[in-house]
N, C-alpha and C positions, 0 to 999 in steps of 0.2 A: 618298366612303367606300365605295359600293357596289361601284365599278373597284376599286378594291384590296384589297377583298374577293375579289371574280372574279380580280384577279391573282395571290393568295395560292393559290386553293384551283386554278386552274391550273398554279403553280409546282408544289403537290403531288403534283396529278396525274402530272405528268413525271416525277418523282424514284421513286414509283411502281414508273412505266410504267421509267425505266433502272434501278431495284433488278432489277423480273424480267425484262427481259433480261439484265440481269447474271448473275443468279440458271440461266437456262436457257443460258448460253453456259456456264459452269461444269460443269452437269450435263451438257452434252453432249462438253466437255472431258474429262472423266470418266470417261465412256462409252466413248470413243475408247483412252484409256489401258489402260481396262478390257481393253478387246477384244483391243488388241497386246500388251501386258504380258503373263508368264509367272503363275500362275496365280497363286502363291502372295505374288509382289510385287505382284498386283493387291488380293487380300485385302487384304495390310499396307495399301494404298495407300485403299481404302476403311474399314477398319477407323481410320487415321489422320486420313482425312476426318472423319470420323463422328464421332469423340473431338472433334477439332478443332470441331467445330460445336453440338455437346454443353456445351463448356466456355468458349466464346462465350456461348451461351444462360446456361448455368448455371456461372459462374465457381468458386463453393464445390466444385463439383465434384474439382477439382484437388486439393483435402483430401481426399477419400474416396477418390481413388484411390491418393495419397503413404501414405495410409495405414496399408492393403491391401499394397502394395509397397513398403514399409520396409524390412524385413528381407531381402528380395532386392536389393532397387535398390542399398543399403547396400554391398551383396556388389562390384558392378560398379566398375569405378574407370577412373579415365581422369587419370596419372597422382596427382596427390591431392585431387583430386576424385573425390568419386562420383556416380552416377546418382542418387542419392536429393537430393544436393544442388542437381543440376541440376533436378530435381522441386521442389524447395524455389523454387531463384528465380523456375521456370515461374507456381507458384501465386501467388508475390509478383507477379511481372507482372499475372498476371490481374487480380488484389485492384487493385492499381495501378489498372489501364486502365479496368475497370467502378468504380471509385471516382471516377476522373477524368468519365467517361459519362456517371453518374448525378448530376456534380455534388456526390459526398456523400465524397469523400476524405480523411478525420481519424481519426487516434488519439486517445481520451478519454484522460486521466489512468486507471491503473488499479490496483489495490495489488498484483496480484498480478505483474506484468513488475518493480514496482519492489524486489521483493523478489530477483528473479533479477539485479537491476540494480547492488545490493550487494557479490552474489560477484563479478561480472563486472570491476567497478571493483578491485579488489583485485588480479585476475588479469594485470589493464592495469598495474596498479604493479607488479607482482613480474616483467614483460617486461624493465624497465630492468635487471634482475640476468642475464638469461637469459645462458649461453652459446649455446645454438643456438634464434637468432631464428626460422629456416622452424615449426621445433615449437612455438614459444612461438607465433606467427601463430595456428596451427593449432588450439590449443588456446584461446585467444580469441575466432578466428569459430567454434567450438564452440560456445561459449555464447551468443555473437551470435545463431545460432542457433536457440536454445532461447530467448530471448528474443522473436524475431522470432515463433515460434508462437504462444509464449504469448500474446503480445499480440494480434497480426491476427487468428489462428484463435480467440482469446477472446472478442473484442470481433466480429467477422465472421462468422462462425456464429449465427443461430439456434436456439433450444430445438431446433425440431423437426430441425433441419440437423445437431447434434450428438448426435442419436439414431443418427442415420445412421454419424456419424465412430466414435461408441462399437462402431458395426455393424462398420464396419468393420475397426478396429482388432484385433477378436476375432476376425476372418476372417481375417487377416494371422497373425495368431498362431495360429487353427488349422491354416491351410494350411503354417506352417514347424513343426507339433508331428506332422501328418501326414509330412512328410520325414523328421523325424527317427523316427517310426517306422519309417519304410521302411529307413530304415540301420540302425535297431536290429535290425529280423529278419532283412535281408538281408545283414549284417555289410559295408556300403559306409564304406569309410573304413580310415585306417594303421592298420597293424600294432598300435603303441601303443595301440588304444582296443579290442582286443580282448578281449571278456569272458567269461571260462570256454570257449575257442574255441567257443563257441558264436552270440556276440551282439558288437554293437559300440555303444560308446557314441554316442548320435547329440549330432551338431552341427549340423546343423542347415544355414545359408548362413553358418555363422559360425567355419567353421573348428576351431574349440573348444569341449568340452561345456561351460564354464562359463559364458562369455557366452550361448551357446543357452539351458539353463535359465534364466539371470536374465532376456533376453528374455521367456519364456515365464512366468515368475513374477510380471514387472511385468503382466502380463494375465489371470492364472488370478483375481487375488480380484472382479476387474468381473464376470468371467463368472461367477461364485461369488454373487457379490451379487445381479445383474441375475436371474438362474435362479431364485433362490429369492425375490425382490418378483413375477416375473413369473407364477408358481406361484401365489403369495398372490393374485394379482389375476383370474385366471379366474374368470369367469361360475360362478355357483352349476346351470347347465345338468348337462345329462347329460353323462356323459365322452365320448362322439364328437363333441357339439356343441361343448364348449369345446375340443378340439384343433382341429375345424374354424374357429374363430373365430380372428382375428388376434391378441389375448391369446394362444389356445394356439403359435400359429407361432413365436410372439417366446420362448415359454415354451422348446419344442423348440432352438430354435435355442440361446439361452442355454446353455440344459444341455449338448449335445454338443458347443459349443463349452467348455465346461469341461471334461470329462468328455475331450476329444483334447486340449487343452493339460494337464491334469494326467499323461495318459498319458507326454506327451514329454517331463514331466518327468521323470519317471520313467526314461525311457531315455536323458535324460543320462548319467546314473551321478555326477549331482554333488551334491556332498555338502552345499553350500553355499547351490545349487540346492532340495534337501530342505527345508532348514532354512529359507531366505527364504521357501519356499510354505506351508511349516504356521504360519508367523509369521502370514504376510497373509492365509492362510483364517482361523488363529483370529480375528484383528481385525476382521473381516468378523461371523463368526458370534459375538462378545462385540458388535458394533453391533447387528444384525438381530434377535437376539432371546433372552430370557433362558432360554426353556427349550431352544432349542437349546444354551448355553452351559452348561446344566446336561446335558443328554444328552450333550454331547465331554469333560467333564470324567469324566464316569462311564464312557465309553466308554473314553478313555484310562487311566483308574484299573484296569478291569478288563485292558489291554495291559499295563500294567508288572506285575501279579500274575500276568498268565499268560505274561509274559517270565520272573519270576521263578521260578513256578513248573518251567516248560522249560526253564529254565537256558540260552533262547535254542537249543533242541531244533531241530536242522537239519529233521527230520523235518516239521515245523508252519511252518518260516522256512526260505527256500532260502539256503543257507552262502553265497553272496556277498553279500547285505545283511546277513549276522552280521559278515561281515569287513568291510567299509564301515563299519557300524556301530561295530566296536571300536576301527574306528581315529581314530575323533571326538575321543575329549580331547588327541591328539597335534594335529589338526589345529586345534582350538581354539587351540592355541599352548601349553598348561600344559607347567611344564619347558621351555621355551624352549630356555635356551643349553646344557642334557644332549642335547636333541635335536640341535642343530646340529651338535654336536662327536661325535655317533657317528658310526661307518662307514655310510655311502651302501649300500643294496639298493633293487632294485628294488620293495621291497614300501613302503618310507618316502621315496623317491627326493620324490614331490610335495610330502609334508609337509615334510620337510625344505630343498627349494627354494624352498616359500613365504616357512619361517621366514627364511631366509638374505636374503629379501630384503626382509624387514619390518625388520632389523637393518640394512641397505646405507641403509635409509629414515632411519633415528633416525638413524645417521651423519650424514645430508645434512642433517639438521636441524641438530645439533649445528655445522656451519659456517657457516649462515646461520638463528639460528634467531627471528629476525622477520618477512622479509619469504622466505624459503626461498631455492632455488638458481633458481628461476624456472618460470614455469606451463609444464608439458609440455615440461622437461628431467631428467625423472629418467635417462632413459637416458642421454643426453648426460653428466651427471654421475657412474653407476652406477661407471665403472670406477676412480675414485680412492677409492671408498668398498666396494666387495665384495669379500665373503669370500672366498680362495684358489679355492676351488672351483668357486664359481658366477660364471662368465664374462659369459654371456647376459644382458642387461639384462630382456627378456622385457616392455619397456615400458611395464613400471607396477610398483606393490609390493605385486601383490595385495592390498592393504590401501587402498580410498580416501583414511580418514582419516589413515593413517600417510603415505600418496602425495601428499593436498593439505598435510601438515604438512613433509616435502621439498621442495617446491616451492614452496609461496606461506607457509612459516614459521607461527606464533602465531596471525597475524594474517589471514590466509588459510583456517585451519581456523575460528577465530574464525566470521570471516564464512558462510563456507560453514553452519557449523550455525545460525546465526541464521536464517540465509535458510530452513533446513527449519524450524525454532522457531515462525518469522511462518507461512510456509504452513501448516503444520498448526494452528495459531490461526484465521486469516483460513478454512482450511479448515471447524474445527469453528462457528466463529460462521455460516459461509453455512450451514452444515449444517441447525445450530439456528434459522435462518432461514426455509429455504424449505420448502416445503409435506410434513409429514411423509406419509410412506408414499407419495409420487411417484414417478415415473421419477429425476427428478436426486435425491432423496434418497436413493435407490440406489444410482446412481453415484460419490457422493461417498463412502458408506461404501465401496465398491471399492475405490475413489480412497485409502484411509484404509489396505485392507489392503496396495493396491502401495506405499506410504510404508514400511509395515513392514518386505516384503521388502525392497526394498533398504537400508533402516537397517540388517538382520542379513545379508545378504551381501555388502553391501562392507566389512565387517570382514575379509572371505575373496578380495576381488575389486575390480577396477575395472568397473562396471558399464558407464561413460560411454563406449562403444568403436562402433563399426559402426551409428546410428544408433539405438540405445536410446537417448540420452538426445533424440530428438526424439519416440523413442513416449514417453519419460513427460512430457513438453512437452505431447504430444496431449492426455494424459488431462488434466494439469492446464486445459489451453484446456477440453476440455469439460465440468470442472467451475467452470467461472466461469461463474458466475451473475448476477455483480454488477446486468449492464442489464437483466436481467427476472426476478428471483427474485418479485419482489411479485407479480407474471400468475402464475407459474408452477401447472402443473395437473397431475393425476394421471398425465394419457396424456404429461408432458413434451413 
């Protein structure tokens, strides 16, 4: 017994002794590269060492950094794939291989993937109708997708790990609300987005103001929420000692990331955009607290009396948000088919392009209106069904609901709103669950006002394009609480 003791801790020893040799044949491989290599491929090259060893050690990591660079990676495409997706299988690998490692590699049952798992099956049945299978694919591992976050990052993440993701998330979103400022002053961007030739509407990596704004809206009510719990939670200290405290950092940090994603909201120029964000701040501040709820409503009360008053006075309101502003109950939709059938200017040009293809929508319905023409064929279908006019499929029908009722029929939108119905249930019950006045009770009411926004902008929009729908995958992962809400603790 004693030999094979001494032979065991001899084996050790070796394996060891060839780890750092390994270990310093590497580093002086390295070195070698370093030294011939041009300056800037030596960076990348230790910069990728570095990550690489980073994400070996700490595998979750590969979430934090997907989701920080969401909205760029999104951007990149390598035919129909993108970067962000190639990010996506990377962090699956990782999850994989350290599951496999540690011997610990399983999915629990969870409620919250089986409710994304609903729409998902429906999406697979309305494939057998598709005319153009590549989009109908496409639109299936979409939600695969989104599944796949929810669950690994749900269930894979840590309290304290999803502190970090929610960190990050908001840094993702301020650095693409920062871009879009920088186009908004420096007017970068076509002709088209051009505002009072002075300013340009920012978009942000996404091409278009409206996608940008609803990105940045599925993120303003967390940093809204978080800003104002992390306020409430500072040290009863003097005011330079609780900034100096890690309370006050997380406090700062919150805020200015609110405070620059509300900005770039704002220099969308979307309208839709607007309305998603005051949805989901209100629903934030009707959670968090009553007397704030009573200060927005009085604050609001005295906007519409001195709107009325000024009669909307250019002098006190700058005349481009009077004209955005007026032109809301067209964009609403009211009057519908008077709008459709007027003459085309460039001043109704959008509103009227939206309507025209919220009606191409009800068309597509009306030929298949159970099971729809098939998930992610509306364009494919668009030209048997559109108005003289309007040529361009523009690949969706600005309208989700009217979009998934084209596509997956009755029974598709059915499903679809179930699926929000159980989350925001399953939501408010973990709510009322875990530890009031927490970090994750925070989160969740966030969590509660990005539900809103997008409830009230995809009435106006497809939100589900370039990688938003795996940032709100993210948030939902980091509100799942399920395997430790009973621990759970104030500092999350």
């Amino acid at each position: 017994m004693q030999s094979g003791l001494l032979f065991t801790l001899a084996h050790r020893r070796k394996e060891g002794s060839n780890q750092r040799i390994l270990g310093w044949a590497a580093l002086l491989l390295l070195a070698i590269l370093i030294a011939w290599l041009p300056l800037r491929i030596a960076l990348l090259l230790v910069g990728g060492v570095g990550a690489a060893l980073l994400l070996i050690r700490w595998p979750w990591l590969a979430w934090i950094g997907l989701a920080v660079a969401l909205p760029f990676a999104s951007a990149v495409k390598f035919g129909r794939l993108s970067a962000a997706d190639l990010l996506l299988a990377g962090g699956l690998a990782l999850w994989f291989a350290d599951g496999v490692r540690r011997r610990s590699l399983r999915l629990d049952p969870r409620l919250l993937p089986g409710f994304v798992a609903i729409y998902l099956a429906v999406i697979l049945s309305s494939v057998l109708w598709a005319v153009d299978l590549v989009e109908a694919a496409a639109e299936v591992i979409k939600w695969i997708e989104v599944l796949i976050v929810v669950w690994v990052v749900g269930q894979f993440l840590s309290p304290g790990q999803k502190r970090w993701l929610a960190a990050a998330l908001l840094v993702g979103g301020a650095l693409q609300a920062l871009l879009g400022i920088y186009q908004f002053l420096f007017r970068i961007g076509p002709p088209s987005f051009l505002l009072a030739d002075r300013f340009m509407r920012a978009a942000g990596t996404f091409d278009q103001p409206n996608p940008y704004a609803g990105y940045l809206g599925l993120t303003l009510p967390v940093s809204v929420s978080l800003a104002l719990w992390s306020w409430g939670k500072l040290p009863s200290a003097g005011w330079s000692l609780r900034m100096l405290s890690i309370e006050g950092a997380w406090a700062l940090f919150y805020t200015a990331a609110a405070g620059i994603i509300g900005l770039g909201i704002v220099a969308s120029w979307s309208r839709g955009g607007w309305l998603g964000a005051l949805a989901g701040v209100a629903v934030v501040i009707v959670f968090r607290s009553r007397k704030a709820l009573i200060l927005s409503l009085a604050a609001g009360l005295l906007a519409i009396v001195a709107l009325g008053v000024t009669g909307l006075n250019p002098a006190l309101i700058p005349a481009p948000i009077i004209e955005r502003l007026a032109e809301l109950p067209a964009y609403l939709g009211f009057g519908i088919a008077d709008l459709v059938n007027q003459p085309v200017t460039d001043e109704n040009f959008a509103v009227i392009e939206r309507l025209a293809h919220w009606l191409a929508a009800l068309r597509m319905w009306d030929q298949a209106p159970w099971l729809g023409v098939g998930a992610g064929n509306y364009a494919a279908v668009y030209p048997e069904v559109r108005l003289p006019l309007w040529k361009d499929p523009l690949g969706h029908a600005h309208n989700i609901y009217l979009n998934i009722l084209a596509e997956t029929g009755l029974i598709g939108l059915s499903a679809y709103l179930l699926m929000w119905i159980l989350i925001i249930g399953w939501l408010w019950k973990v709510n009322r669950g875990g530890a009031t006045g927490s970090w994750g009770n925070a989160l969740r009411i966030g969590v509660f006002g990005v539900i809103a926004h997008l409830t009230l902008h995809h009435v106006f929009d497809n939100l589900f394009v370039q990688g938003i729908y795996l940032h709100l995958a993210f948030w939902l992962a980091a509100a799942d609480v399920s395997s430790f809400y009973p621990t759970e603790s104030g500092s999350g």
